[in-house]
C-alpha positions as CSV (number, residue, x, y, z in Angstrom):
1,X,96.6,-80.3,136.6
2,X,95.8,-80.3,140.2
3,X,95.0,-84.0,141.0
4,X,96.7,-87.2,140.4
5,X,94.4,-88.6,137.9
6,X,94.6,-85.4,135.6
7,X,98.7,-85.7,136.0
8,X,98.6,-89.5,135.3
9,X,96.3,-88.7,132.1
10,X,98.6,-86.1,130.9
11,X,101.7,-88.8,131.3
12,X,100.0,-91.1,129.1
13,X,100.9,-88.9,126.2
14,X,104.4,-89.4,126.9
15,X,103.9,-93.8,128.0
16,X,103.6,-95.1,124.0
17,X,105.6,-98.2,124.7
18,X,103.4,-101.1,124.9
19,X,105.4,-102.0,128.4
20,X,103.6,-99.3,129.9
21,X,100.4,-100.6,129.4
22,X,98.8,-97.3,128.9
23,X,99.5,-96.5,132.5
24,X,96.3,-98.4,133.6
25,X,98.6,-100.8,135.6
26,X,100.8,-100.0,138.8
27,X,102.9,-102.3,136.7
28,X,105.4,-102.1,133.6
29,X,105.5,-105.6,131.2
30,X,108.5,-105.7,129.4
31,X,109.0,-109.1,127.2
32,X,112.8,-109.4,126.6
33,X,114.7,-112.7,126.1
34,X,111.8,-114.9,125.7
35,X,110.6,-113.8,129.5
36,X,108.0,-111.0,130.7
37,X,110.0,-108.6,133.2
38,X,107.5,-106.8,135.8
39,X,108.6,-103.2,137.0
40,X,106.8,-101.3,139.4
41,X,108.2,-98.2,141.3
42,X,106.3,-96.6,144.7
43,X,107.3,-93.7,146.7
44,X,106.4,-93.0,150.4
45,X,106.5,-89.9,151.9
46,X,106.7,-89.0,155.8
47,X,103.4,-87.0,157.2
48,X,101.8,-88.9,154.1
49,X,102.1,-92.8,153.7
50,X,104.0,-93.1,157.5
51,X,104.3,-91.2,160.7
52,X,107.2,-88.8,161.5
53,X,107.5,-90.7,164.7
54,X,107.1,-94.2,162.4
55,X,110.2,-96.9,163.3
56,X,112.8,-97.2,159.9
57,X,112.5,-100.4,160.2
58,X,108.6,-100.4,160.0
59,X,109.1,-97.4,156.9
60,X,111.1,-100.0,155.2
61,X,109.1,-103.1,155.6
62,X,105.9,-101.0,154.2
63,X,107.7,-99.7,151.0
64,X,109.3,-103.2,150.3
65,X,105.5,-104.5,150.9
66,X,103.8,-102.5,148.5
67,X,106.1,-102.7,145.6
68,X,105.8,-106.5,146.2
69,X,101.4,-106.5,146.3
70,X,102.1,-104.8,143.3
71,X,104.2,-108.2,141.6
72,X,101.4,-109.8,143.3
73,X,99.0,-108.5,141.3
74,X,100.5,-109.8,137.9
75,X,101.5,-112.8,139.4
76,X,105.1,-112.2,139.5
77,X,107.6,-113.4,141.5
78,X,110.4,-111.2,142.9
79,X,114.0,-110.4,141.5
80,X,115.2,-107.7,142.9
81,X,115.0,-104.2,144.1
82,X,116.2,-100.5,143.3
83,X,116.2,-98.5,146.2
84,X,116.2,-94.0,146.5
85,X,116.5,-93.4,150.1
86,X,116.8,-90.2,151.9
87,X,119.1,-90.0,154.4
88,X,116.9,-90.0,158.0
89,X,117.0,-90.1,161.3
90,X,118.0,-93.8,162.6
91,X,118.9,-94.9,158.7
92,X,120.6,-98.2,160.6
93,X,116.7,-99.1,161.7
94,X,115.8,-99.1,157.9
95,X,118.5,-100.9,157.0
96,X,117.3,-103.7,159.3
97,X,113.8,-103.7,158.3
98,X,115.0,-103.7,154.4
99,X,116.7,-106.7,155.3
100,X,113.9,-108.3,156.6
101,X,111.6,-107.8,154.6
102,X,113.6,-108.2,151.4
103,X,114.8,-112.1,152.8
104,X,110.8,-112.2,153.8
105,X,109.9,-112.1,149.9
106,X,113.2,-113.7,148.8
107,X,114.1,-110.4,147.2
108,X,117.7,-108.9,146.1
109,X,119.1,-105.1,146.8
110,X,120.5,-104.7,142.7
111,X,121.3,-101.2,143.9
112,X,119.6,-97.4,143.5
113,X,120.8,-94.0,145.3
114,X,120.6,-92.2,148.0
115,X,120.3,-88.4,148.7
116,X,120.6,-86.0,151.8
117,X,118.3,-83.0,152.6
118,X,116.2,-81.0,154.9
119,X,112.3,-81.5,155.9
120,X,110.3,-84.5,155.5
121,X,112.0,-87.6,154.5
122,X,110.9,-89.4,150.9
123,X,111.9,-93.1,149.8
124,X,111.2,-94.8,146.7
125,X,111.7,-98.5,145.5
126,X,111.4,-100.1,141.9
127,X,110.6,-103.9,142.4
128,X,111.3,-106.2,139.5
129,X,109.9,-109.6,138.9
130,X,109.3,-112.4,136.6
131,X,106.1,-113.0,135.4
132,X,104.9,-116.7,135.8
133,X,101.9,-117.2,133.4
134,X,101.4,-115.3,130.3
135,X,99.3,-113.3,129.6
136,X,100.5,-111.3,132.5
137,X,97.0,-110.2,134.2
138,X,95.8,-106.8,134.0
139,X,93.4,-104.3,135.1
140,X,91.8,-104.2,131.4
141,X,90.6,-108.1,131.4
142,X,87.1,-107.8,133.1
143,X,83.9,-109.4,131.3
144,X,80.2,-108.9,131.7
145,X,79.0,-112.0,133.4
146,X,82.3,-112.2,135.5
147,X,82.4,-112.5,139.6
148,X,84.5,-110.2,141.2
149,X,86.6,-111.1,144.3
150,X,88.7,-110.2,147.3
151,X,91.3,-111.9,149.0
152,X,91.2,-111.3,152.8
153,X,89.5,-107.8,154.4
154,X,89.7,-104.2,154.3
155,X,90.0,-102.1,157.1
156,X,92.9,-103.5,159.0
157,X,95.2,-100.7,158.6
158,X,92.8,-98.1,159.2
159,X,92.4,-99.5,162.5
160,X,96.3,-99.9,162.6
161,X,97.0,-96.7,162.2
162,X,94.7,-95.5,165.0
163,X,96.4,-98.0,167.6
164,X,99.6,-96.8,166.3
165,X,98.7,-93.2,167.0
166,X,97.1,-94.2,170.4
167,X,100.1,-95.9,171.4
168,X,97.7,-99.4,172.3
169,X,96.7,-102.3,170.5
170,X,97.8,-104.1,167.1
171,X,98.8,-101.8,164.6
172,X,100.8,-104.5,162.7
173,X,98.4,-104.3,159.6
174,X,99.1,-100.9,159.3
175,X,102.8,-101.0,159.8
176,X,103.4,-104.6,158.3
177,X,101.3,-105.3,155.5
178,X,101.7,-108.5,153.7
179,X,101.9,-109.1,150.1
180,X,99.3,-111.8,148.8
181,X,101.8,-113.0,146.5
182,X,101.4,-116.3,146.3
183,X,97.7,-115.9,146.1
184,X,98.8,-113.5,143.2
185,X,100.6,-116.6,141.4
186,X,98.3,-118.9,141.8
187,X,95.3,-116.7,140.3
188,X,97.9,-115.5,137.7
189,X,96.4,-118.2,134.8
190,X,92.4,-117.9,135.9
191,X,91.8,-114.4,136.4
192,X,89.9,-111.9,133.6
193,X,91.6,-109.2,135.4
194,X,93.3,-108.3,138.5
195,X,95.1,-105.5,140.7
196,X,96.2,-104.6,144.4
197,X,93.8,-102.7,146.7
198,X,96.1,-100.0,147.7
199,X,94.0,-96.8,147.8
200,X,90.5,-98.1,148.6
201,X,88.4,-100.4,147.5
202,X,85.6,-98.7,145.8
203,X,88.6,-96.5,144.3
204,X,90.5,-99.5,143.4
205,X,87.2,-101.3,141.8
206,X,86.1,-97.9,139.9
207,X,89.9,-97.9,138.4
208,X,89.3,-102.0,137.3
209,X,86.0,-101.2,135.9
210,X,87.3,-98.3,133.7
211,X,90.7,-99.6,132.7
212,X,88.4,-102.9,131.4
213,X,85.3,-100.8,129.9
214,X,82.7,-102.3,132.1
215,X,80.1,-101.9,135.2
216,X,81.1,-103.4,138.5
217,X,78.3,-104.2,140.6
218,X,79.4,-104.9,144.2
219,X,77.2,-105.6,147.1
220,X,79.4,-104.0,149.9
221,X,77.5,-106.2,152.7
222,X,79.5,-108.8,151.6
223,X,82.9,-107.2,151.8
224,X,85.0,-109.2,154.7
225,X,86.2,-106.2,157.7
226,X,88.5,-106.3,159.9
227,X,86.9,-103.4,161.7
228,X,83.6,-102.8,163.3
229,X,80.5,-103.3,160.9
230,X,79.7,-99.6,162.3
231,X,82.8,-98.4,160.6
232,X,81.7,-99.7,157.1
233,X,81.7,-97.3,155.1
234,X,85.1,-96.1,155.9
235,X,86.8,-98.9,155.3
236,X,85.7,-99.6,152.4
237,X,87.1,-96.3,150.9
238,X,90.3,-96.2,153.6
239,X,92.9,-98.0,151.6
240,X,96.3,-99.4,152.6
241,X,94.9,-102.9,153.1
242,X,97.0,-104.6,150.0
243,X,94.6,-107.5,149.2
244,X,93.7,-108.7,145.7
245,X,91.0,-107.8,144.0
246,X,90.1,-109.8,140.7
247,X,87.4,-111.3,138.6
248,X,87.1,-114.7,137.5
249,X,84.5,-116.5,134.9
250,X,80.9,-117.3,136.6
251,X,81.8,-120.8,137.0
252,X,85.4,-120.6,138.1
253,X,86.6,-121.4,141.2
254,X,89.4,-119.2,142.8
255,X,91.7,-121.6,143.9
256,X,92.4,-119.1,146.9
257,X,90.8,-118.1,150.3
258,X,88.4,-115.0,148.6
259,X,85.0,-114.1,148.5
260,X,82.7,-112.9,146.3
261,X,81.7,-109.4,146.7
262,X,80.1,-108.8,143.2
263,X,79.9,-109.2,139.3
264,X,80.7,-107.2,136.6
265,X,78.3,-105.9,134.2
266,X,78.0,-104.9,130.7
267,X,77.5,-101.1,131.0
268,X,77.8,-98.1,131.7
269,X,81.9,-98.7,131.0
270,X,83.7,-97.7,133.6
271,X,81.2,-96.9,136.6
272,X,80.1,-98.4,139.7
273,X,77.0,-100.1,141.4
274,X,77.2,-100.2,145.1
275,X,74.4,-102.3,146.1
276,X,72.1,-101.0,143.0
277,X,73.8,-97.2,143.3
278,X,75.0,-95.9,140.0
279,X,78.4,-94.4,140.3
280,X,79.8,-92.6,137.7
281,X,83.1,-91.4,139.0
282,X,85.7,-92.1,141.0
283,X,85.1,-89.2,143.6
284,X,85.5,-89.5,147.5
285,X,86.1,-93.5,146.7
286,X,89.0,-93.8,148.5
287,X,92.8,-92.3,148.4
288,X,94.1,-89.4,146.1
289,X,96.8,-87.6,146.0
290,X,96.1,-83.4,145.3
């Protein structure tokens, strides 16, 4: 087991409670006391998901983002959050931007732990929500004759990180994302299916199609950038950009600023048409870890 996906296959042995959702979601569902609990957990690592030179604060902010465009993506609004922090360089910087960013999302610090050690510093965050419509949406809900869409663009945080690392212009998108949750609830009760755009895309869309059994057909013109058109192709696959991606009944309207980059089709299950293209796997989409 040298990649992520052939770990995360192997961990499905173990994830037999129906909360786990077969591992196909970056979520947990737990029904308890007549409500559905949403648990997510990420990790960040430095030389990986932020600079060694990256502010706390910004560090922070990011890992408190993504848990929450996970919630976002089930519709969930936040509780609270469990923190694992290893101790750092300027740990009073993080402490600000965990303060901002949890009173930004209306979030509370349950608790969690914290370690010391040598090397490059790792930080983890389970986010806990309430979910707001039931069924809670999933990656698995996709239907032949559906419309898949996007909230907002990809390709923001690429170019982020490159003004971060050039020391000029915005890299706010990179260091700040911003969780579409209230997008999130609002498309809670309309979507088929639904997840976070995290790792890519086209790695994100090949992950939808296959957790739901279907074909995705996407015309990439369409896709909104935040990037130079020459830069395309990149972005597409570059990740990091935490918009929604979801699919919605032919006739439905979103509700929510989106646009329609495709529609899903009945087969092959679990593959890809980009702009007529068959793609069968989910190789050199976007993001993996090895």
């Amino acid at each position: 087991m040298t990649t992520e996906l052939a770990f995360i296959a192997a961990l499905r042995g173990l994830a037999t409670h129906p909360a786990a959702r077969n591992l196909d979601d970056d979520c947990a569902v737990l029904e308890i006391g007549g409500e559905a609990l949403v648990l997510t957990h990420d990790v960040m690592a430095e030389g990986v998901h932020f600079l060694p030179e990256a502010d706390p604060a910004d560090v922070a902010w990011k890992l408190v983002a993504t848990n929450m465009s996970d919630l976002a993506a089930k519709g969930a609004e936040p509780f609270g959050v469990l923190l694992g922090y290893q101790l750092g360089k300027d740990d009073t910087r993080f402490l600000t931007g965990l303060g901002d960013a949890l009173t930004h999302y209306g979030a509370a610090l349950l608790g969690g732990d914290t370690v010391g050690g040598n090397g490059p510093q790792t930080v983890g965050l389970t986010a806990i929500g309430r979910a707001t419509t039931r069924p809670v949406p999933s990656r698995a809900g996709a239907r032949a004759g559906d419309r898949v869409w996007l909230t907002g663009a990809v390709g923001g945080a690429m170019i982020g990180l490159e003004a971060l690392r050039a020391g000029a212009g915005d890299s706010t998108a990179y260091r700040r994302p911003k969780a579409r949750l209230a997008e999130g609830i609002s498309l809670a009760r309309r979507v088929t299916a639904m997840m976070d755009v995290s790792d890519g895309l086209l790695l994100d869309a090949w992950r939808l199609a296959r957790a739901s059994g279907v074909s995705l057909a996407l015309n990439t013109a369409a896709v909104p950038l935040a990037c130079p058109e020459s830069r395309r192709h990149e972005a597409l696959r570059w990740g990091d950009d935490y918009e929604l991606l979801f699919t919605l009944p032919a006739a439905t309207d979103p509700g929510v600023g989106a646009t329609c980059i495709g529609e899903v089709q009945a087969g092959p299950a679990g593959t890809l048409r980009l702009d007529g293209r068959l793609v069968e796997s989910g190789e050199n989409l976007g993001f993996e870890h090895h």
